[in-house]
N, C-alpha and C positions, 0 to 999 in steps of 0.2 A: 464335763468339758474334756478330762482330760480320757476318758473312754471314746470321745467321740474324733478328737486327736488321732487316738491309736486305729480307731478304724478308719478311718482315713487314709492312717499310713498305710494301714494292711490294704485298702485297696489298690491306690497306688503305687503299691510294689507288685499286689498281684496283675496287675494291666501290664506292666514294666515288662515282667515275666513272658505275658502275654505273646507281647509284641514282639519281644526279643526270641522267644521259639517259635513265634512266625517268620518272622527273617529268616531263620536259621531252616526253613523245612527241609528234609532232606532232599537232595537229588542227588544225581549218579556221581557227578564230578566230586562231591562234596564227599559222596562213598568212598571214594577209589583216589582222588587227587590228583600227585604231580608224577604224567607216566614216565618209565623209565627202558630204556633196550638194556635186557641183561640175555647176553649170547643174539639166539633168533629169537628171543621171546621179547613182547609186549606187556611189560609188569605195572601194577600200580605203585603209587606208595608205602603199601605193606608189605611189598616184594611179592606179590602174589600176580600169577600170572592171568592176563585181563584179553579180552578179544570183543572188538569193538565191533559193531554191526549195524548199517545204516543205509542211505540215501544220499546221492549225488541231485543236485540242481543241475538243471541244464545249463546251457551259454546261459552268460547273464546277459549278453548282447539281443539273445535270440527270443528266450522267455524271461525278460525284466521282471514282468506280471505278478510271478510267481515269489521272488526275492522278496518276503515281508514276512513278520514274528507273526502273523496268522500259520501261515505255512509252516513256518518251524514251530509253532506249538502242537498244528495239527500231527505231524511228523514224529514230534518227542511226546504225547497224550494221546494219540490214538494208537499210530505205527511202534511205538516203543523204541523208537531211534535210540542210539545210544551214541553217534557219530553224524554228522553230517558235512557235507561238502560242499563248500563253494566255488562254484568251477568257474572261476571270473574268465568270460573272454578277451583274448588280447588283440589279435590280428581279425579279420572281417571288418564288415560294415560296422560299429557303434561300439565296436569293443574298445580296450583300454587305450590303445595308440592314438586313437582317434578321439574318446573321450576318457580321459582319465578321471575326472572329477565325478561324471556319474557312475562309471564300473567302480571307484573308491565308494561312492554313497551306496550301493547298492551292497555292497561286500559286506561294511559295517551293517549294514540292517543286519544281514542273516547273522554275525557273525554276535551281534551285541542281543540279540534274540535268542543266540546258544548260550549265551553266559547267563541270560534270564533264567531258561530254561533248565541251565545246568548239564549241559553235553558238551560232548568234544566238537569243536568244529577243525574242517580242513581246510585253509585259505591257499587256494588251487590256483597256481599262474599257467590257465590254461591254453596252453601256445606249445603249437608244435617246432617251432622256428625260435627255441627262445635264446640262444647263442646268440642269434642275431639283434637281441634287444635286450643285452645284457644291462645296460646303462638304467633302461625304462624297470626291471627286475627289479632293480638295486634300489632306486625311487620308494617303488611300491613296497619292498619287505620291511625298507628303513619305518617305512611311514606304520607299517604292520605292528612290525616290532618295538617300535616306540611305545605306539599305543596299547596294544594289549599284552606285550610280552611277560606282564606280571601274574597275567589267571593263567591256572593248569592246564584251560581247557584247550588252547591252540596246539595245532597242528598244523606245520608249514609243507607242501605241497611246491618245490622251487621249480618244478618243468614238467607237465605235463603230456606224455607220450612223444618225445623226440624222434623223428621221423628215419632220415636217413645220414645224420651225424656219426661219426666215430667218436664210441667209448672214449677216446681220450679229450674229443672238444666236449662233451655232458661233463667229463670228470671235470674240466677245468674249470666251465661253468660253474658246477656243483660246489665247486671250492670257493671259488669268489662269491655267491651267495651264501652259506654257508657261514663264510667270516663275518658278510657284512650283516645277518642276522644276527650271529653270534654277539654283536659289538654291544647288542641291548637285549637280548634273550638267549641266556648261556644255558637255559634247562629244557625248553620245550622239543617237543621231536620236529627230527627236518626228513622228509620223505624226499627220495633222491630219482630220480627217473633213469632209465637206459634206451638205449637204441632202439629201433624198429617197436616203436609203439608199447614198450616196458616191457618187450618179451624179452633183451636182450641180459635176462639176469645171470644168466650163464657165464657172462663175457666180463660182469661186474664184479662177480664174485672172485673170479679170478684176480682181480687188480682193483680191490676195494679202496675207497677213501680211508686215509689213516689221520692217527689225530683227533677227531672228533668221537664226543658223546652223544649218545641217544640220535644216532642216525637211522633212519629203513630204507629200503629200494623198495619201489613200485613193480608189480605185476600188475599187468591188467591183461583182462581173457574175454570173449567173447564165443560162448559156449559150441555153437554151429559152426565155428570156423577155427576155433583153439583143440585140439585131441590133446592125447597121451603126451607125445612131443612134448610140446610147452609144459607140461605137468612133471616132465620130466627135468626137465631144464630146473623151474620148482625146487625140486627134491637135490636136486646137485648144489645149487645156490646155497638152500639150506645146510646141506652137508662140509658146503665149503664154509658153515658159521655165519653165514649171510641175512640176517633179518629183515624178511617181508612184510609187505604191506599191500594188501588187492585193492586198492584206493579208485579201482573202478574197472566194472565188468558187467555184462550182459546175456542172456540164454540165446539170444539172436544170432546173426553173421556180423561179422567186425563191422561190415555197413551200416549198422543198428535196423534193420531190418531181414527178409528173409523166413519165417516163423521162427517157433521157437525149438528148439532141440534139450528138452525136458531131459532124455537121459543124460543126456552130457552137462548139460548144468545140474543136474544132482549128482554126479559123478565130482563135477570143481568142487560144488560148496562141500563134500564129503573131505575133501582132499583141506581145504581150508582148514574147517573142522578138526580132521584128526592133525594135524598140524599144528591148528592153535593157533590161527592166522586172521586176523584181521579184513573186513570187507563193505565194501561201500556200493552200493546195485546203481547204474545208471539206468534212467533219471528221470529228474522231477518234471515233464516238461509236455505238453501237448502235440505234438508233432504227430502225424499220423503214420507210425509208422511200429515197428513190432518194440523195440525198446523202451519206449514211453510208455512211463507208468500212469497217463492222464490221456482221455480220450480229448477230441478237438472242443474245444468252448470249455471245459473245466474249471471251476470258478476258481478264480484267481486268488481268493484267502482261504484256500486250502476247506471250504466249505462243501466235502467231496461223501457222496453215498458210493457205494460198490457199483452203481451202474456209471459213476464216471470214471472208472477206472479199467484200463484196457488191461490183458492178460496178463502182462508182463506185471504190472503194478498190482495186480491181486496177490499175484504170487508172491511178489516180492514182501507185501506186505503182511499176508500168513508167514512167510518164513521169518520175518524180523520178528515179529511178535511174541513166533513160538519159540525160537532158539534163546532171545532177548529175554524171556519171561521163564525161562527153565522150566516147558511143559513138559510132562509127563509124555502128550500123543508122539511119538516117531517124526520127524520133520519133515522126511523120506518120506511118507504117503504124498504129503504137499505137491512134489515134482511128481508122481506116477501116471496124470494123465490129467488133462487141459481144463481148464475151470471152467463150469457152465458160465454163458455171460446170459 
């Protein structure tokens, strides 16, 4: 009896065991944990410097469809995501003004699907005009921040390419979000936007936010219509201490269409790269047009072979894979010339 006791207990310690290093499998966040801005760098919790590489969603107004943990598992298990972005829209037809309650339910899916998953996600208030709707921000970061501000994995996104605003109404903005996130999540990063479509980092660095912790500014480039200039601008931000974040770009024309200009987007992510910079490829989304990574009818749980993927999304998805996966092949062959489709 009392042998048959003991193996008993040994079993039910070994299940216990079991079960408990299944819960626990690794993934990335669980690697790396709660990140940190030391200088212009992107650090984990071992102080080790970290650079995130992923996928933007489209409007979530525009492709709803796509917003489901199919999609982000295909994303973070196939593509190697290591970040992804929720680019909730605000203003148009269905977006958040208009319906708050479903742009809110749609945000949590992707967002409770990256913590499944184990990635960083980016909860993007995707509005160019968002000065204007400062009150409706505050709503939704409160309700953000509430709710997940305790896992590592978020990443706040407070303005989304502000259009033709002066640095000082962003900065003001920037400040009253910033607090009112702060009042329930004092460690997660807040990614900050500038003028003329996050080119304006030039202008930011000079008259940066003070006071706060673990803050980045946005760049976003669009490879066919962004040169040297803006790469430049880059390089100055940086030098002025200013820590970046490419929270969304494209090989296209800033139109998201256009073709694609292969040299010059392996010339950015080069620049990323040697930098040590952070980047998120737009997007997940069916549109017929050169930036979309998904041709038109795309099945909607991310149930995707290579012929539903348009050029941009090929690429973008060998290059996540292989920079994300630390291959050996040069990532640079990847851009040198157009993917057979």
């Amino acid at each position: 009896m009392k042998n048959n006791s003991l193996v008993l207990t040994m079993i039910v310690m070994m299940v216990t065991v079991m079960i408990t290093a299944c819960s626990q499998e690794p993934t990335f966040v669980r690697e790396h944990g709660q990140l940190v801005v030391d200088g212009t760098k992107l650090t984990d919790e071992n102080g080790d410097t970290l650079v995130l590489r992923g996928m933007s969603f489209g409007w979530s107004n525009w492709w709803p469809q796509f917003w489901n943990a199919d999609v982000v598992s295909k994303l973070v298990n196939d593509w190697n995501c290591t970040v992804i972005r929720a680019a909730m829209g605000v203003e148009h037809e269905d977006g958040y003004l208009e319906r708050p309650q479903v742009s809110d339910s749609l945000v949590r899916q992707v967002v409770d699907a990256c913590l499944k998953e184990g990635v960083y996600v980016i909860i993007d208030w995707h509005d160019h005009n968002a000065v204007e709707h400062v009150q409706e921000a505050k709503t939704f970061f409160t309700d953000m921040a509430e709710t997940y501000g305790q896992y590592p994995n978020i990443i706040y996104e407070i303005y989304n390419e502000p259009d033709n605003e002066s640095w000082e109404a962003v900065k003001a903005y920037s400040d009253t979000l910033i607090r009112t996130i702060r009042d329930y999540d004092p460690l997660n990063i807040i990614l900050v936007g500038s003028p003329h479509w996050d080119q304006d980092v030039h202008v930011a660095a000079d008259d940066p936010l003070t006071g706060y912790s673990n803050i980045m500014y946005t760049l976003h480039f669009y490879a066919k219509t962004h040169k040297q200039w803006l790469c430049d601008r880059g390089d100055y931000a940086l030098k002025q201490g200013l820590p970046l974040f490419v929270s969304e770009y494209g090989g296209s024309e800033a139109s998201g269409d256009g073709g694609l200009d292969l040299e010059s987007w392996r010339l950015w992510v080069d620049w990323m790269e040697t930098n040590q910079i952070s980047w998120v490829k737009w997007s997940i989304a069916d549109k017929q047009e050169t930036c979309s990574a998904l041709l038109p009818g795309a099945n909607a749980r991310g149930n995707w072979t290579e012929a539903d993927l348009d050029t941009s999304g090929l690429l973008a998805k060998k290059l996540i894979r292989n920079l994300n996966r630390g291959s050996k092949q040069d990532w640079r062959n990847i851009l040198k010339k157009p993917v057979d489709k």
